[in-house]
C-alpha positions in Angstrom: -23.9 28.1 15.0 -24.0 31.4 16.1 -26.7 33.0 18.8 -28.7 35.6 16.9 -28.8 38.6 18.6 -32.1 41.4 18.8 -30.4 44.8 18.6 -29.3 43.7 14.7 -33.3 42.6 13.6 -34.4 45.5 16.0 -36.4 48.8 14.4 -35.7 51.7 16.1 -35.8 53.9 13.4 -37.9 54.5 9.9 -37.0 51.8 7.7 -36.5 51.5 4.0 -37.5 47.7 2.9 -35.6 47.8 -0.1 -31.9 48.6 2.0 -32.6 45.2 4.1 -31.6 42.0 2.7 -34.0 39.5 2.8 -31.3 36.9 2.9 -28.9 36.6 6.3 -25.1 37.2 5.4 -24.3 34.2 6.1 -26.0 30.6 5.9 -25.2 27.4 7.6 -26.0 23.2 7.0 -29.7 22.4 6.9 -28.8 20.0 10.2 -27.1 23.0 11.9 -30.1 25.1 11.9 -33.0 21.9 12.5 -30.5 21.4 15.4 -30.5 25.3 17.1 -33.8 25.9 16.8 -35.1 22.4 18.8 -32.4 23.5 21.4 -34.3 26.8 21.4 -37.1 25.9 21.5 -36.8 23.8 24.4 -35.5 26.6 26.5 -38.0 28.6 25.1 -40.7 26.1 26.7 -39.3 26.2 29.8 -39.6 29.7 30.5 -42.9 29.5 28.8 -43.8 27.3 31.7 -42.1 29.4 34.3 -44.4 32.4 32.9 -47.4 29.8 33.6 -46.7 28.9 37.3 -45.7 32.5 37.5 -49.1 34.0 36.4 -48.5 37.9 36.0 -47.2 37.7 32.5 -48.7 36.7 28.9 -46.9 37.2 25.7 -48.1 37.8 22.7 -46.0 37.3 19.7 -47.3 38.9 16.1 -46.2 37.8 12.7 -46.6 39.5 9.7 -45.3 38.7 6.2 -46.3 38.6 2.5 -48.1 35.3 1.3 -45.9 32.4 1.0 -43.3 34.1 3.9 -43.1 31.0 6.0 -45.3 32.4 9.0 -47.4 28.6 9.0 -44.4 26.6 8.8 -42.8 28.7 11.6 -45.8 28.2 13.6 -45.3 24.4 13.6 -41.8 24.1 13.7 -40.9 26.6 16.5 -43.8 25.7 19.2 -44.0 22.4 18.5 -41.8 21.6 22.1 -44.7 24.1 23.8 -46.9 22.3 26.0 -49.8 22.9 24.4 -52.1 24.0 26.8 -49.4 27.3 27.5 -49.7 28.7 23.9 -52.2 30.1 21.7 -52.5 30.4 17.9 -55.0 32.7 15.9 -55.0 33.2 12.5 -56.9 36.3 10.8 -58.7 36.0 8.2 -61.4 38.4 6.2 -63.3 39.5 8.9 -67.0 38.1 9.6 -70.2 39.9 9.7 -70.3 39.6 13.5 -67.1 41.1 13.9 -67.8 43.8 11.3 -70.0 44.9 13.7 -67.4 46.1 16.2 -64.4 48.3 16.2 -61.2 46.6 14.2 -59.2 46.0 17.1 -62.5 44.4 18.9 -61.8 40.9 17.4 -57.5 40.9 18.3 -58.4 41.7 22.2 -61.0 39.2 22.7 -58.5 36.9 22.2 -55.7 38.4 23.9 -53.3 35.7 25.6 -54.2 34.7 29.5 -51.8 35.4 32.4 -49.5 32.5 32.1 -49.8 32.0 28.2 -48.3 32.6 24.7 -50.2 33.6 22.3 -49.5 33.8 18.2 -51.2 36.3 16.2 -50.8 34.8 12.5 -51.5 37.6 10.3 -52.4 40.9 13.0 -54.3 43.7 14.4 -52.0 45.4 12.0 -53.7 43.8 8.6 -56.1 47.5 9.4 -53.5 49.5 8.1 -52.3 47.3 5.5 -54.8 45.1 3.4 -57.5 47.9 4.3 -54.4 50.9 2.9 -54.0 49.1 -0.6 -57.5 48.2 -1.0 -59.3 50.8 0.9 -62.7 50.2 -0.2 -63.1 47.2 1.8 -62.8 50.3 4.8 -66.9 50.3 3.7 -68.0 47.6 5.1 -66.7 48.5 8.8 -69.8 51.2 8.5 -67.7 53.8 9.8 -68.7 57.3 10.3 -67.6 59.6 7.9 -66.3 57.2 5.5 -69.2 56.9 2.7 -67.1 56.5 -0.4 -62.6 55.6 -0.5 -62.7 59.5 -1.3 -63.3 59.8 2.2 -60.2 58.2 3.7 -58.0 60.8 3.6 -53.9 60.6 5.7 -55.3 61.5 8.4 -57.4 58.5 9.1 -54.5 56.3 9.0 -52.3 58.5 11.4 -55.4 58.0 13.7 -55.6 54.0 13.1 -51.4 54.4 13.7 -52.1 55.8 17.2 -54.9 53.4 18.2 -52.9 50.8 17.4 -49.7 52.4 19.4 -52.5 53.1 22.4 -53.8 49.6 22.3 -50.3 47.9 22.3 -49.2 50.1 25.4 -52.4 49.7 27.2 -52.0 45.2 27.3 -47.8 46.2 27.6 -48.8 48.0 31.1 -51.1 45.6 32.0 -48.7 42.4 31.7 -48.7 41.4 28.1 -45.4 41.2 26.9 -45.8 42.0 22.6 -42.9 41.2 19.9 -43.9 42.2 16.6 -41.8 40.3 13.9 -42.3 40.8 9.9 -40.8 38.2 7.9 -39.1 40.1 5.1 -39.1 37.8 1.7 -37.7 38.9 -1.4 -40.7 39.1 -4.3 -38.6 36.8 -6.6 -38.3 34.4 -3.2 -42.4 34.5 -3.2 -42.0 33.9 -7.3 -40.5 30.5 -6.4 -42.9 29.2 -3.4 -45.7 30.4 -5.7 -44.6 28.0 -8.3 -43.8 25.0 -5.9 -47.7 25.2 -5.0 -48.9 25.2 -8.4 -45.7 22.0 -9.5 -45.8 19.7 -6.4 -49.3 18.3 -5.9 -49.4 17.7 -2.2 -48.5 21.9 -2.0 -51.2 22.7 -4.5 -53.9 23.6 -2.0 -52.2 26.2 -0.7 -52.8 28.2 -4.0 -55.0 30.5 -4.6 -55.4 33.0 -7.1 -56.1 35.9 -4.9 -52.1 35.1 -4.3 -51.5 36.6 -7.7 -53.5 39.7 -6.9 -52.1 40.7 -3.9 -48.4 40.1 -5.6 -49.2 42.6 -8.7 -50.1 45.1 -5.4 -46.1 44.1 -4.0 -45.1 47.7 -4.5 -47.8 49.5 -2.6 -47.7 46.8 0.3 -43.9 47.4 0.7 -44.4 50.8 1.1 -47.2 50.0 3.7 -45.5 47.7 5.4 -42.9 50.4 5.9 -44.9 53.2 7.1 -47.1 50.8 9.7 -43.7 49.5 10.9 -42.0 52.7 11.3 -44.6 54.3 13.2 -45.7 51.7 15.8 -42.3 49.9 16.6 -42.0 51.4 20.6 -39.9 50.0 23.1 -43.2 48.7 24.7 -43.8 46.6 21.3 -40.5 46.6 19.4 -40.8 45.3 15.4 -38.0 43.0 14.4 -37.7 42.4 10.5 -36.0 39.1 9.7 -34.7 38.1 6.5 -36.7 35.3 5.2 -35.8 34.1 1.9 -34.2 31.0 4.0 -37.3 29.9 6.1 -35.2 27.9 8.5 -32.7 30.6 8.9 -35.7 32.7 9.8 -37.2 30.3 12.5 -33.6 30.4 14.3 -33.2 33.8 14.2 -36.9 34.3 15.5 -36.2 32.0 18.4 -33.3 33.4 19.1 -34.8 37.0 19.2 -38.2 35.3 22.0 -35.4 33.7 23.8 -33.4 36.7 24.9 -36.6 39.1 24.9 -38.4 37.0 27.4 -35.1 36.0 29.4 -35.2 39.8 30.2 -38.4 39.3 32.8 -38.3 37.7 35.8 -40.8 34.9 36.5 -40.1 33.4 39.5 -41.9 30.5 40.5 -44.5 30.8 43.3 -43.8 30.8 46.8 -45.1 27.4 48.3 -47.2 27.3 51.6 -45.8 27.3 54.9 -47.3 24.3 55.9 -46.6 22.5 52.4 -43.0 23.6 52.4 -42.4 22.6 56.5 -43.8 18.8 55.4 -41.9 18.2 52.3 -40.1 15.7 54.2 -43.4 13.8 55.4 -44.9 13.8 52.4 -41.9 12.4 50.1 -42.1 9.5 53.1 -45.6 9.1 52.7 -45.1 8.8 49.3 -42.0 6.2 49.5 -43.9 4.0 51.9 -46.7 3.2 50.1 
């Protein structure tokens, strides 16, 4: 199976979601792609643990996606081979009372990955400019200033939240934090079928919800803010990759593929040992043997 490679996911450019295919070109076996992405995930968890011992970089990896796009199942299938004490997963949900009482990018960087770590942000920092966009009135319960009514949110205030969001993503990039921003692009008759598989298979059917089927009858105006939140904020500090996802185990092998050679770029070399640990090696492997 072939290596995916990030210049063909990368955006480097405005995008238009309806010119890219939410299914890859070409598909393979259902045992081809199991088998790639374990083997990529393996070296993945290696230089995960390199980036530990090495302690001057974190990485934090950002999915987005309609409901149903596979981000959960990703989740589990990609870092399953992590040690787990060297990645981090937080999902976003409606914001709480104590967090509507700070900024909206307050409750992403208090949990910002340590020196060492991965962290996954499931569902972002970027859910500001795109739940709040389509249904702006929820924009009154941050309390904001100057925002008394959805009359008040005027272009503006987005191109603002755009730059805030480009400053904050620079600020953690020049700092150590290494951020890949990936949207899992699914077709809406793709989300159709998952839909129905929750509401047919029983063991699936707590994954409905209702609110599913409100937020699909708002597909339209989320495509359109998916493309103007991507387009303005993918930088070479925090690149966005779309990846076809109407095949979610395509998509896991193609994400993997993408953190593999993004983080092979860095160097983490492993720490230098002591002088007087190094110049004993030899008395401490005896010590060892001769017990």
């Amino acid at each position: 199976m072939q290596d995916f490679k990030s210049e063909e996911f990368k955006v480097t450019r405005r995008i238009k979601l309806a010119d890219i295919d939410t299914e890859y070109r070409k598909n393979y076996d259902d045992d081809v792609k199991e088998e790639k992405l374990v083997d990529t995930s393996r070296k993945l968890a290696k230089i995960q643990e390199k980036m530990y011992a090495n302690n001057r970089y974190a990485a934090l990896i950002c999915l987005q996606g309609m409901d149903t796009s596979g981000k959960d199942s990703l989740i589990r299938e990609l870092f399953k081979q992590f040690n787990p004490r060297g990645v981090v997963i937080h999902s976003f949900k409606v914001p709480s009372s104590t967090e509507l009482e700070h900024d909206y990018l307050w409750r992403h960087y208090v949990v910002l990955p340590e020196k060492g770590k991965v962290a996954v942000f499931n569902r972002t920092h970027y859910e500001n400019v795109l739940v709040t966009r389509v249904h702006p009135e929820y924009l009154l319960g941050e309390n904001l200033p100057g925002i008394e009514k959805v009359e008040d949110v005027t272009p503006e205030f987005w191109e603002n939240r755009f730059r805030q969001i480009n400053n904050f993503e620079q600020h953690i990039a020049q700092n150590g934090t290494i951020v890949l921003k990936f949207y899992l692009h699914m077709s809406k008759e793709e989300q159709r079928k998952r839909l129905l598989r929750r509401l047919e298979e029983e063991d699936h059917n707590w994954k409905f919800s209702p609110g599913d089927l409100k937020e699909r009858a708002c597909w339209e105006q989320y495509m359109a803010c998916y493309e103007e939140a991507i387009s303005e904020t993918s930088k070479p500090h925090a690149p966005w990759f779309v990846v076809p996802a109407d095949d979610k185990e395509l998509c896991r092998c193609i994400i993997a593929d993408i953190l593999l050679e993004e983080l092979s770029k860095y160097d983490f070399p492993l720490p230098d040992l002591e002088d007087k640990v190094e110049d004993n090696i030899e008395m401490y492997r005896k010590q060892l043997e001769n017990e």
